[in-house]
C-alpha positions in Angstrom: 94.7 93.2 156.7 95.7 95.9 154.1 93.6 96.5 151.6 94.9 95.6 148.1 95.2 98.2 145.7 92.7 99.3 143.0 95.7 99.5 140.4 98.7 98.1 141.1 101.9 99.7 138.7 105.4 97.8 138.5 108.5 100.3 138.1 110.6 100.6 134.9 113.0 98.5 136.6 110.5 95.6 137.2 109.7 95.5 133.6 110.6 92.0 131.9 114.1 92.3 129.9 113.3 89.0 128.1 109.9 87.4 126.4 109.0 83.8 127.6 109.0 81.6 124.7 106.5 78.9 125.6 107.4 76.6 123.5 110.0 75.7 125.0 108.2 73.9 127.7 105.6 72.2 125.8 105.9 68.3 125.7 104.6 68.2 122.1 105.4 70.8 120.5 103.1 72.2 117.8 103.2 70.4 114.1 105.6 72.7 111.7 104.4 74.6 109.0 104.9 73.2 105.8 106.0 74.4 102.2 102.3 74.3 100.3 105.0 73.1 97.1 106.9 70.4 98.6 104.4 69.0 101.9 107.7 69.4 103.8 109.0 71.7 107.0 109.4 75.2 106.2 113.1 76.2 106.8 114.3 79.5 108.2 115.6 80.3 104.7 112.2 79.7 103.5 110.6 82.4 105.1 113.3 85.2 104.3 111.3 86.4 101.5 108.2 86.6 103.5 109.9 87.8 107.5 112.7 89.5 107.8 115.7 87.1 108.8 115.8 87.5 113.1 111.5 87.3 113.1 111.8 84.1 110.9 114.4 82.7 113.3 112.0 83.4 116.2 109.3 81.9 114.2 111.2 78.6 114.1 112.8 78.2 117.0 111.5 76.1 119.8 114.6 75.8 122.2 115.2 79.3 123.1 113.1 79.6 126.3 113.9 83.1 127.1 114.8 85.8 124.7 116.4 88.9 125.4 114.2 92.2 124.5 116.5 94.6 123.0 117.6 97.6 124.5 115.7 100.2 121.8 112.7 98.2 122.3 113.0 98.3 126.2 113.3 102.5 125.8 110.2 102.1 123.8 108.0 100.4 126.2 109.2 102.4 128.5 106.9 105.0 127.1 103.7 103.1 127.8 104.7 100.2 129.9 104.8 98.3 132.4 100.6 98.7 132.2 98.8 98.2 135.3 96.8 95.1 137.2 93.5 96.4 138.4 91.2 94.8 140.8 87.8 95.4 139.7 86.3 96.4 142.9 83.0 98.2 141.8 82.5 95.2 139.5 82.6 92.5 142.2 80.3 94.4 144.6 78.1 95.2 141.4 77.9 91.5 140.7 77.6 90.1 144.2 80.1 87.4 144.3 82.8 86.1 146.3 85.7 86.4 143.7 88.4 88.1 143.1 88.4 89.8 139.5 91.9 91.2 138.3 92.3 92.4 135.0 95.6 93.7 132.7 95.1 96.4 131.2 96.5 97.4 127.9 94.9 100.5 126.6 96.8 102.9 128.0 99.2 104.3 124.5 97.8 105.7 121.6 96.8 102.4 119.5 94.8 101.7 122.2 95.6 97.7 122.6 98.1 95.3 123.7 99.3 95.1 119.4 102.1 97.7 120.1 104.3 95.3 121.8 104.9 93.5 118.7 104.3 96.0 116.5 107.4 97.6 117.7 109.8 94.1 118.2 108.9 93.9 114.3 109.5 97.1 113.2 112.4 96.9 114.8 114.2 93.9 113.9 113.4 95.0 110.2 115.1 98.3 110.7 118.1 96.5 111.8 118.3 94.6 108.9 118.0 97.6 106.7 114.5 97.2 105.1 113.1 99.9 103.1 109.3 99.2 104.4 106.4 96.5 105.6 103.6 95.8 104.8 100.5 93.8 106.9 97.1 93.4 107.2 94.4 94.7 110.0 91.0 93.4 110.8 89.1 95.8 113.3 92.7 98.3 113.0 93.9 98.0 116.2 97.2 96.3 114.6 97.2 97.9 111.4 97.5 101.2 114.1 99.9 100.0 116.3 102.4 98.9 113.4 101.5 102.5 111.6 102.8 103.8 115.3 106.1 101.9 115.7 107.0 102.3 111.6 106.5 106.0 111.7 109.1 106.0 115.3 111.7 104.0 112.9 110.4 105.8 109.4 109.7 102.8 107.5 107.0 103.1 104.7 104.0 101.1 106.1 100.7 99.9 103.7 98.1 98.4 105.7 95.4 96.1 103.6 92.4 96.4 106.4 89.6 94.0 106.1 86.9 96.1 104.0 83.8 96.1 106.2 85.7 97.4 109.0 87.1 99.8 106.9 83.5 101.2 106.2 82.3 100.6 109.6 85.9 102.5 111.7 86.9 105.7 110.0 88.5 107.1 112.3 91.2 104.1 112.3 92.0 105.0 109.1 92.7 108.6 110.2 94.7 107.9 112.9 96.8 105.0 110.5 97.5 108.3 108.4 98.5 110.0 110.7 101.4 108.0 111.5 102.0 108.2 107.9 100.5 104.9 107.1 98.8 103.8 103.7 95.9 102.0 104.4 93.9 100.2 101.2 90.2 98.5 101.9 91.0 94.4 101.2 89.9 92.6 98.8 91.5 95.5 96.7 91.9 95.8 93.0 95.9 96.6 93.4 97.1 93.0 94.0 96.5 89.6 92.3 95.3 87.8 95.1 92.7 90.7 95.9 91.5 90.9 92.3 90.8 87.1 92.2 88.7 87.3 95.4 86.7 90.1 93.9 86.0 88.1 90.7 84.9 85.7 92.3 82.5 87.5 95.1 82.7 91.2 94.3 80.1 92.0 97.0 82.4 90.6 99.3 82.9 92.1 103.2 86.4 90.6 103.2 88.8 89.0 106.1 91.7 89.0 107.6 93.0 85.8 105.4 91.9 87.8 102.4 93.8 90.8 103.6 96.7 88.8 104.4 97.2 87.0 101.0 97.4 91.1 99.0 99.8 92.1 101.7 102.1 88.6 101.5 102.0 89.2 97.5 103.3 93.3 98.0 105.7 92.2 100.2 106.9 89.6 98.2 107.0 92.1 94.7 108.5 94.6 96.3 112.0 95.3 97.2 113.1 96.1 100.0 110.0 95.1 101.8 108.7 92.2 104.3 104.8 91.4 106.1 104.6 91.2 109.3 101.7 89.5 111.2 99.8 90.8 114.8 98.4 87.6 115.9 98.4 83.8 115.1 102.8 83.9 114.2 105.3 82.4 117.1 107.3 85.1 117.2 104.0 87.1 118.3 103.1 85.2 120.9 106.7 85.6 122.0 106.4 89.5 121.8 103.1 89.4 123.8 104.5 87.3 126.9 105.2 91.0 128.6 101.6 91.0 129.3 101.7 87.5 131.3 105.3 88.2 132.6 103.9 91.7 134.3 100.6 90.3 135.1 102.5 87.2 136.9 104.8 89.3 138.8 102.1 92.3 140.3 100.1 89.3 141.4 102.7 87.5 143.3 103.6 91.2 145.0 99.6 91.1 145.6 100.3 87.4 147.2 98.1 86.4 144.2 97.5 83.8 142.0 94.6 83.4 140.0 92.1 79.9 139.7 91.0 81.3 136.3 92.7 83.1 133.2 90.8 84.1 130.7 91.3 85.8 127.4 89.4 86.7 124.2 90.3 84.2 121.0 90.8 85.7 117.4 94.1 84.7 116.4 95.7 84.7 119.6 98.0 87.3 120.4 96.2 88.4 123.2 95.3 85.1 124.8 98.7 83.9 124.6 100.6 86.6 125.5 98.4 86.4 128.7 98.1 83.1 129.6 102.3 82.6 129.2 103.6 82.0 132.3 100.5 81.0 133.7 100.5 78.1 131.1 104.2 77.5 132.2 103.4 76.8 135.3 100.6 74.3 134.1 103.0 72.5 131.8 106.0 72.0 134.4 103.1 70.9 136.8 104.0 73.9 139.5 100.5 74.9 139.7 97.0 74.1 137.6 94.8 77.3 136.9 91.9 76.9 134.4 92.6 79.3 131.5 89.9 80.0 129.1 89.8 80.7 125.4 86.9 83.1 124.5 85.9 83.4 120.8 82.8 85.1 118.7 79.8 82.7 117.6 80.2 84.2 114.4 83.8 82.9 114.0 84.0 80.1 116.5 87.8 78.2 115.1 88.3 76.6 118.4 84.5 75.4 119.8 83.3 74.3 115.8 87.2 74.4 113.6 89.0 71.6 112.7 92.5 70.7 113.6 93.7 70.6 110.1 96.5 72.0 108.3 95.1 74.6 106.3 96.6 78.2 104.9 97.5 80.8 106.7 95.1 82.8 104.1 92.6 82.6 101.5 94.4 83.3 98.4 96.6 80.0 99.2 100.1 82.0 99.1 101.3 81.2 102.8 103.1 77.8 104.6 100.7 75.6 105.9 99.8 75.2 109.8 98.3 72.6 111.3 95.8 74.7 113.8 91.7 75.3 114.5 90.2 76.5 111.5 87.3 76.9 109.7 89.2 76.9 106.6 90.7 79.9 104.5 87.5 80.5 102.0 84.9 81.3 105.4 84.2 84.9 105.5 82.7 85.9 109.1 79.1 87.7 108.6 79.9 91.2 108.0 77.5 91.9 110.9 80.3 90.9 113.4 81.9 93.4 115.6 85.3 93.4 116.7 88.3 92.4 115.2 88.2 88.6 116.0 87.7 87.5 112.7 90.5 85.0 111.8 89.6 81.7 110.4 92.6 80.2 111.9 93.8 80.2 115.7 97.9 80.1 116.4 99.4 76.8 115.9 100.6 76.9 120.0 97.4 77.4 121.2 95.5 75.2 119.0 97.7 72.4 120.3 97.5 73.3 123.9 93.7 73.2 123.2 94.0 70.0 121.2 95.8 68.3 124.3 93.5 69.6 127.0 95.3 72.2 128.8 93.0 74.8 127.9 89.3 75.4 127.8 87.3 77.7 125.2 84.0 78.9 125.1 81.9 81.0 122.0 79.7 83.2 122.9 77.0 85.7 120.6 77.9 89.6 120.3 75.0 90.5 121.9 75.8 89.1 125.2 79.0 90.5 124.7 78.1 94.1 124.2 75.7 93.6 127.2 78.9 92.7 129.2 80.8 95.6 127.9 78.0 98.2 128.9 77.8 96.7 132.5 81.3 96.7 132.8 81.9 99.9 131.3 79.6 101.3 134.2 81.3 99.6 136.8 84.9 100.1 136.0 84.6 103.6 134.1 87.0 102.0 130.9 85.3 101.6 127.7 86.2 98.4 126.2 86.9 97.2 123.0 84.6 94.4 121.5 87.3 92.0 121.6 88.2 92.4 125.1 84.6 92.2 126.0 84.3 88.7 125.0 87.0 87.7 128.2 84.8 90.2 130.0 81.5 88.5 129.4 83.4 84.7 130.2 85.1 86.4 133.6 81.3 88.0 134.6 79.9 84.5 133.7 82.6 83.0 136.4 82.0 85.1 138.9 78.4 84.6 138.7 79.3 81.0 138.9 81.0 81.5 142.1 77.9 83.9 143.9 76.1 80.4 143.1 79.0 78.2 144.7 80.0 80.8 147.0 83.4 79.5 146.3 85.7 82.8 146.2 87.8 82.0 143.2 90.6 84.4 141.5 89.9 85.8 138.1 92.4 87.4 135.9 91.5 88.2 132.6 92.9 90.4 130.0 91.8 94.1 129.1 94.0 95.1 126.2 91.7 97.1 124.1 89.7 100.2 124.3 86.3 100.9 122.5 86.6 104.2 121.6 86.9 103.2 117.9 84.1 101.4 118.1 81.3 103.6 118.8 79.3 102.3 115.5 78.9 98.5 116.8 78.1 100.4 120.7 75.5 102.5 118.6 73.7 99.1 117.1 73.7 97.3 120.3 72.5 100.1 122.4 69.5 101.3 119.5 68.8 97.5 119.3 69.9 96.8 115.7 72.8 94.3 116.7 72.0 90.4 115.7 73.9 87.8 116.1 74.7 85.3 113.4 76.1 82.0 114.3 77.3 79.9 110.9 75.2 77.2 110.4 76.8 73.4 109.9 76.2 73.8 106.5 78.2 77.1 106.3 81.3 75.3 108.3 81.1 71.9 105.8 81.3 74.2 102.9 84.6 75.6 103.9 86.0 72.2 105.9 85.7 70.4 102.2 87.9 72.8 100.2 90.8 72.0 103.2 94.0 71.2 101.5 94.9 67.6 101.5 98.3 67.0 102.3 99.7 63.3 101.6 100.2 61.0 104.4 98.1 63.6 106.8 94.8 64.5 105.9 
């Protein structure tokens, strides 16, 4: 029997040429987002001030099951795509166990994460509109990089709001975000409304990514010419982020594959359902019935400890509504946390998928994480970012499992960051200053009673 490959690469010509839109095979679909105004549906034409016009019809639509990726946008992952399936070999004998561990790896362009496959859709589609230039938010600066990346290849004017502590804590994303001529501003910031309110009322604050989005909706809004986009939580996102599935779907059925588990890390959910796409596909039309496993930080645990509420999109209260996990837009994650998972929120899709049972999700505490990372890191020679880590430390856990069971299951989980910008949280894990802080009940009530009550619903 031939050995299967360490890395296994698709050709340009096996790339997808159209993102899976999954939910078009969901039974119940997710609730819509609402107009915080009226309590109503949000319309297409409701979100032109906010998306530009193609991203907002993506946003909405739920029929569509395939959409064509456009030919400039093709060319463009051509640079960096498709990544590779890797079997991690040195990992299984390391760990002793029966089962087979793949992973998809996405760190191989400059960003260093799965975000440019979005970044550049969006960019894109706002070109063609004729946009003058974008704004977004970043939490650990993987997206706020990526975006800075595929702006500068279209030269659109790019201002990045990046969640303060991880502004002070990754330097070095800030350099690289100016050098792809982005401006990057530390959020809560004095240069918007929404960011001086939040500083008035807690001017010690660390910040968060629904604190970074509300100053970046408000410039995009007051400026002309300009439109936010989003890396994580949106619809259209997910779409984007289906290549990752659709490749990892097709090398494993070369391989005569098929994994028993899927597991990706939890923030906001670009990753995770990018991932899990097809697989979940074949879950809903009842072909097949893997396990696939949400993995999310103690520290900011929406899915294992949220509520499924409708609740903003972000703290200043400017977005629609969306009915998702949360742990409502006022909680701030401990600035201790590492990594860029630090979303209050969890995308609509998912959170119903969750909420009906076709998906598991575990939290676990960054230490165990970063001790996952390290071991892995020896074993497969790739440095990981902290957000990947958290599906390695879930896919280690499962393979342990099966040593115990000797049952030799198929893992596939998803790689789609590196940790070279992260050498600060490495440092405090490995001189033993890391802690973890898990929110206490009390913390999660706090932020659960200032949820937006909307009439007839909650």
């Amino acid at each position: 029997m031939t050995k299967i490959p360490h890395r296994l690469y698709l050709t340009e010509d096996q790339m997808p040429k159209q993102w899976y839109n999954l939910r078009a095979d969901m039974k119940d679909l997710p609730d819509p987002m609402l107009n915080p105004a009226t309590f109503k549906p949000v319309t297409e034409e409701d979100l032109y001030p906010v998306f530009c016009r193609e991203l907002a019809h993506q946003e909405l639509d739920n029929e569509t099951r395939y959409v064509d990726i456009p030919e400039e946008v093709q060319d463009f992952y051509k640079m960096y795509r498709p990544s590779p399936l890797i079997r991690a070999y040195n990992l299984e004998k390391a760990l002793d166990t029966p089962a087979k561990i793949y992973y998809k790896y996405e760190g191989n362009n400059t960003s260093g994460s799965h975000k440019l496959n979005s970044a550049i859709a969006q960019a894109y589609y706002a070109k063609k509109q004729g946009l003058t230039s974008l704004t977004t938010e970043t939490g650990a600066g993987q997206w706020g990089t990526a975006l800075a990346e595929a702006c500068s290849y279209y030269h659109l004017p790019l201002t990045v709001y990046m969640v303060k502590c991880s502004y002070e804590q990754k330097p070095f994303r800030k350099a690289i975000i100016q050098t792809f001529d982005g401006e990057i501003i530390p959020s809560p910031s004095s240069t918007t409304n929404a960011g001086r309110a939040i500083l008035e009322k807690d001017p010690n604050t660390s910040g968060s990514l629904g604190c970074a989005i509300s100053e970046a909706v408000e410039k995009a809004v007051t400026t002309e010419g300009c439109r936010y986009v989003l890396g994580s939580v949106l619809n259209q996102v997910l779409l984007h982020q289906s290549v990752i599935g659709l490749e990892s779907k097709m090398a494993m059925e070369m391989l005569d594959e098929y994994p028993d588990i899927v597991i990706g890390c939890a923030g906001g959910g670009s990753n995770l359902g990018g991932l899990i796409a097809p697989f979940m596909q074949d879950k809903l039309t009842g072909k097949s019935n893997p396990r696939i496993v949400a993995v999310e930080p103690a520290s900011c645990p929406s899915l294992t400890r949220g509520r499924y509420a409708y609740d903003f999109c972000d703290t200043g209260r400017v977005t629609p509504l969306a009915r998702m996990y949360t742990l409502g837009c006022g909680f701030i994650p401990s600035a201790s946390h590492a990594g860029g998972l630090r979303y209050h929120g969890m995308s609509p899709i998912l959170s119903k998928l969750y909420h009906d049972g076709y998906m598991e999700a575990v939290s676990v505490e960054q230490t165990r994480v970063f001790e996952a990372a390290v071991f892995f890191a020896k074993q497969e020679t790739i440095l990981p970012a902290p957000e990947s880590s958290h599906a390695i430390r879930a896919a280690i856990d499962e393979a342990l499992k099966c040593r115990e069971s000797g049952e030799a299951r198929t893992i596939l989980f998803g790689l789609t960051g590196t940790g070279y910008f992260d050498m600060n949280a490495y440092s405090s894990y490995l001189n033993g200053t890391m802690t973890d802080f898990i929110p206490t009940d009390e913390d999660l009530e706090k932020a659960f009673a200032e949820l937006p009550k909307i009439p007839g619903i909650q």
